[in-house]
C-alpha positions as CSV (number, residue, x, y, z in Angstrom):
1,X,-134.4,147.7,-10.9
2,X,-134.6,144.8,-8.9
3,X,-133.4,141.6,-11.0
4,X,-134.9,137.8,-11.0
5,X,-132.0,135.7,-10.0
6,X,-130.3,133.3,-12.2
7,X,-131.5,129.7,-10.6
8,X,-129.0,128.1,-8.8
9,X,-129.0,124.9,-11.4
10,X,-127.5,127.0,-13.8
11,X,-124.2,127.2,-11.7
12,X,-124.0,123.6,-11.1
13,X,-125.2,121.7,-14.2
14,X,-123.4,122.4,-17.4
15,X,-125.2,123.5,-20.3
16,X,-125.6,121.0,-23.2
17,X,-125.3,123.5,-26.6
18,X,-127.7,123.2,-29.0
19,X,-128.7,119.8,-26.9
20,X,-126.4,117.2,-26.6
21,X,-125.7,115.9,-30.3
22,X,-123.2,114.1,-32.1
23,X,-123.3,112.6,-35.4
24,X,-126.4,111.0,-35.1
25,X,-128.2,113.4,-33.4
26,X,-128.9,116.6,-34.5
27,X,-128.6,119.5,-33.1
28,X,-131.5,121.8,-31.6
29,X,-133.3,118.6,-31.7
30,X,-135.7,116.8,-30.0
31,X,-133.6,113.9,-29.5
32,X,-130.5,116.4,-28.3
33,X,-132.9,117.8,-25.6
34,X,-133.9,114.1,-24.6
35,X,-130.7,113.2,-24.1
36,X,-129.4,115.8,-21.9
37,X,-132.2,115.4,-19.9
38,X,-130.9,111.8,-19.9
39,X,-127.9,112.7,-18.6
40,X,-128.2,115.2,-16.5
41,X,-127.5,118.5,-18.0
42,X,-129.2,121.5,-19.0
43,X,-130.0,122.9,-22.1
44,X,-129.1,125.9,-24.1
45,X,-131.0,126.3,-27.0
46,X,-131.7,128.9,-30.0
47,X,-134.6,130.6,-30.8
48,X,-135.7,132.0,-34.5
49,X,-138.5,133.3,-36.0
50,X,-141.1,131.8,-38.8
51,X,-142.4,134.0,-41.4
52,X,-146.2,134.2,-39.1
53,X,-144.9,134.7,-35.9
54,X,-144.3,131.8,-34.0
55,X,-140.5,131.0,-32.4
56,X,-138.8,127.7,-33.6
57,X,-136.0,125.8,-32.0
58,X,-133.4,126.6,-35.0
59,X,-129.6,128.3,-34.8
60,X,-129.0,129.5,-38.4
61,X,-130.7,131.8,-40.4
62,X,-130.2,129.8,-43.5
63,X,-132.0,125.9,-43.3
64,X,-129.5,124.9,-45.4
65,X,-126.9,123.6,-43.1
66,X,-129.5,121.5,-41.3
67,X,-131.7,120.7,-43.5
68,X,-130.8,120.3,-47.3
69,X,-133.4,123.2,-47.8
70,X,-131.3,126.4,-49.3
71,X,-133.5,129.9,-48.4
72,X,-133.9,131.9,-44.6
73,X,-136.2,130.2,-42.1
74,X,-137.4,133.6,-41.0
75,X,-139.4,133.1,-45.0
76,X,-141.5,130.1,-44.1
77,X,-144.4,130.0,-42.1
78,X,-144.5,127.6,-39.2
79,X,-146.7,125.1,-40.7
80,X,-144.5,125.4,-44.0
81,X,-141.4,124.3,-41.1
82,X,-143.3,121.1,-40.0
83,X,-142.1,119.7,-43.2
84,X,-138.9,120.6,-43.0
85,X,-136.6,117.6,-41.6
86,X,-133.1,118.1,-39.7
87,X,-130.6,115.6,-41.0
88,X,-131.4,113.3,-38.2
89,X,-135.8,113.1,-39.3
90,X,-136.7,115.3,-37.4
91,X,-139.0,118.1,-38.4
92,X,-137.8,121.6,-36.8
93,X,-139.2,122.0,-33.4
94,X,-141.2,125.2,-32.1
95,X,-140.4,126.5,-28.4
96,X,-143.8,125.3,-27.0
97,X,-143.1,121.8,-27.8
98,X,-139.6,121.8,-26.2
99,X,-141.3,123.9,-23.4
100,X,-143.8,121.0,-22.5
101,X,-141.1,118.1,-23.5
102,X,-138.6,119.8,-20.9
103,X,-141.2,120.4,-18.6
104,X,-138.9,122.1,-15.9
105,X,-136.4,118.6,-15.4
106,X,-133.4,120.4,-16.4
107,X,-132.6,124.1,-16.2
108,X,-133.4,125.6,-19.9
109,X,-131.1,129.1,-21.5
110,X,-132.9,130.3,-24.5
111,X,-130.7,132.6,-26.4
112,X,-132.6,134.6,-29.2
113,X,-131.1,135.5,-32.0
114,X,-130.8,138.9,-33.1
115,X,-133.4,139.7,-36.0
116,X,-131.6,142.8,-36.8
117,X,-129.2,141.6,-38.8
118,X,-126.2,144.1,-37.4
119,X,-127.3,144.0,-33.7
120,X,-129.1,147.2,-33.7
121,X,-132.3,147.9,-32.5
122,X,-135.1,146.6,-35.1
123,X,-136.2,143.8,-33.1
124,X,-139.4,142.9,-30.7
125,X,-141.6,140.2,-32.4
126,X,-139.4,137.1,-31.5
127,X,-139.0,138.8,-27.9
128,X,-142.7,138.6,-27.6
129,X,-144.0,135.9,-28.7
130,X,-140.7,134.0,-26.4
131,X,-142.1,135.9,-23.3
132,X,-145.6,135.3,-24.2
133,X,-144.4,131.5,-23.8
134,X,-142.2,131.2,-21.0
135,X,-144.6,133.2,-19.0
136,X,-145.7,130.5,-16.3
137,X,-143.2,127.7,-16.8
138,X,-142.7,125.9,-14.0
139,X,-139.0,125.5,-14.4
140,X,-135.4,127.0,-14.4
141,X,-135.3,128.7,-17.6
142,X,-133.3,131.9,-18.8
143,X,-133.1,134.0,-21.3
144,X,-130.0,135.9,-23.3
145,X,-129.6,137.3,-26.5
146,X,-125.9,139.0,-28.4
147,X,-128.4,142.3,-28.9
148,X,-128.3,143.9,-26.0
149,X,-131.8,146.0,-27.5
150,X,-133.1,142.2,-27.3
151,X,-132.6,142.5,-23.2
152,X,-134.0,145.9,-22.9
153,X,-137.4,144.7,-24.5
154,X,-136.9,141.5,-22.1
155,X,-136.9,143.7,-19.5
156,X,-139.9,145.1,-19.9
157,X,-142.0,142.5,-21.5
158,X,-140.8,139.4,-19.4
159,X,-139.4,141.1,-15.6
160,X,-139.8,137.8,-14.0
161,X,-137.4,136.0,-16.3
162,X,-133.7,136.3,-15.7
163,X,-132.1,137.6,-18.4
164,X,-128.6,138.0,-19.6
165,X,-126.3,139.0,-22.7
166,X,-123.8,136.9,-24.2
167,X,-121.2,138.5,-25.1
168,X,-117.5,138.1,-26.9
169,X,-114.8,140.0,-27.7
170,X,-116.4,140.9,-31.2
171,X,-113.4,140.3,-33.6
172,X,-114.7,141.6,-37.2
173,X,-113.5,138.2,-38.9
174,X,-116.0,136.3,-36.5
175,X,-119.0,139.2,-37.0
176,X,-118.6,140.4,-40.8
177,X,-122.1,141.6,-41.4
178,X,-121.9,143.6,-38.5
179,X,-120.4,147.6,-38.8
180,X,-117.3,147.8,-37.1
181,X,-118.2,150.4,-34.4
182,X,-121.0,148.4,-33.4
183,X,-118.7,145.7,-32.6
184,X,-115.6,148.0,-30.9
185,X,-119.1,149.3,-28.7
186,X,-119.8,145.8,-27.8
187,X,-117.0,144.7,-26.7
188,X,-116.7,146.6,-23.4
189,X,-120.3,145.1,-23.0
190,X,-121.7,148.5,-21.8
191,X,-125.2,147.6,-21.8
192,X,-125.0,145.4,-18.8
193,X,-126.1,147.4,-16.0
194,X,-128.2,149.6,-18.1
195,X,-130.6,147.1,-20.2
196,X,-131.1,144.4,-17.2
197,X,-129.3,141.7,-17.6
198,X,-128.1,139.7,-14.4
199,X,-125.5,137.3,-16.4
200,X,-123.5,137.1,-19.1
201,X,-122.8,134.0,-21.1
202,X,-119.1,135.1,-22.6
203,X,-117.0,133.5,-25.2
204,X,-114.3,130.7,-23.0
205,X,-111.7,132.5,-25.4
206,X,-111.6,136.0,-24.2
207,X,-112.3,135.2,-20.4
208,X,-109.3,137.2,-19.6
209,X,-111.1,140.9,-20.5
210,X,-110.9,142.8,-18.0
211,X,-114.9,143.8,-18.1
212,X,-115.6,140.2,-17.6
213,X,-113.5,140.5,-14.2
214,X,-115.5,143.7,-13.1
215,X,-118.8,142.2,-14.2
216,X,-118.3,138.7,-11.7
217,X,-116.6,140.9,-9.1
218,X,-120.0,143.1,-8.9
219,X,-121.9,139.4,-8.0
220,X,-123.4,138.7,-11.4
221,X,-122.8,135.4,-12.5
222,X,-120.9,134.3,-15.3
223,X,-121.1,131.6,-17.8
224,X,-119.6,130.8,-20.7
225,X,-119.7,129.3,-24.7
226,X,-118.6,126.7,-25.7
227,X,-116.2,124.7,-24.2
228,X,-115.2,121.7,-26.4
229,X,-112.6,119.5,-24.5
230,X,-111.4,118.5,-20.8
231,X,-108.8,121.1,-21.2
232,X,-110.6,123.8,-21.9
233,X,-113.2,123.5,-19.3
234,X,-110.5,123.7,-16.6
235,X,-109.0,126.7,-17.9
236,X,-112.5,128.5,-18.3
237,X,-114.0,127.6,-14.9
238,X,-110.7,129.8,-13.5
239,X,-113.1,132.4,-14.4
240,X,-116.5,131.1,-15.4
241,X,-118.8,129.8,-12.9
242,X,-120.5,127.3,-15.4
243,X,-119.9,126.2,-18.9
244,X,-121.9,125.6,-21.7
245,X,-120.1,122.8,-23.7
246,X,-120.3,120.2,-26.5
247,X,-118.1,117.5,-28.1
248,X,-117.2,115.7,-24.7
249,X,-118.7,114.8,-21.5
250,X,-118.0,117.5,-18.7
């Protein structure tokens, strides 16, 4: 299987998670985009699915966090989510809107979150509709996903797009709804060859696993999540050959 290559942007311009927000600016945001863009980094972004279908902008499964609105955005429709409004007044973006406000000037990582529920294979609709949508962008854009059953679908339905996993080490206290020998399975990450991914996007914790070594040692890039301080971007670029960041300026 020959792969698409990650762009070379996303090895040279760190990755702005969620957007780059602060306390005024929410993130996953419109504004969080903008301002990356502003200043120069890319964006890594998460991708959920409304009740009908359609992908929206939005990390948790629960609005609650971001919105004041208790109850699973997978239960609304996606004109139901046009009036629901982030904590900075914003209402909750789809991926075609941040498609055509990006517009190829910064490299774009979509990771889509698994709509299992335990990382297992019941999955497919927010896989389609996102390759349905990023078919044709003019742009540097890549997509990841924890499920590695998220990649193999990718892989099929989207073979132009690079793809990658993210992975971590997969403690149980960080991943409680998930059965504990799915996680011990995950954690040597041995979907990567298999399922078609070309990267990984690896927690800056665990860089030391020895799988992460033997995964950039075969030519596949790796990048990592999320860096928070100075500190920790120098000891994570030892390893990692970008960062996806948030809380300071890289």
């Amino acid at each position: 299987m020959k792969l698409p290559e990650l762009h070379a942007d996303f090895l040279t311009k760190p990755l702005a998670h969620r957007g780059l927000h602060n306390d005024s600016i929410t993130e996953n945001s419109r504004a969080a985009f903008m301002a990356a863009i502003n200043a120069g980094y890319g964006i890594e972004l998460d991708l959920q699915l409304s009740a009908d279908g359609a992908a929206m902008v939005f990390h948790d499964y629960n609005m609650k966090r971001l919105t004041g609105t208790s109850g699973p955005i997978q239960a609304q429709t996606r004109q139901q989510l046009k009036s629901q409004f982030l904590n900075n007044g914003e209402n909750i973006p789809s991926l075609q809107e941040i498609l055509d406000l990006v517009k190829g000037q910064v490299p774009l990582l979509l990771e889509l979150k698994d709509q299992d529920g335990a990382l297992g294979p019941d999955i497919g609709r927010l896989e389609q509709r996102c390759a349905d949508l990023v078919r044709g962008y003019q742009g540097p854009i890549a997509l990841m996903s924890f499920n590695p059953h998220s990649i193999y679908a990718l892989a099929k339905i989207a073979p132009d797009v690079a793809r990658g996993l993210v992975t971590d080490q997969f403690n149980k206290s960080d991943w409680q709804l998930v059965p504990q020998n799915r996680l011990t399975e995950l954690r040597d990450i041995p979907d990567f060859a298999k399922c078609g991914a070309g990267f990984i996007s690896h927690n800056h914790k665990h860089l030391d696993m020895p799988i992460v070594a033997k995964i950039k040692q075969s030519g596949a890039p790796v990048l990592c999540w999320t860096v928070k301080s100075a500190k920790q971007e120098i000891a994570a670029r030892k390893v990692a050959d970008n960062i996806t960041f948030e809380g300071y300026l890289p």
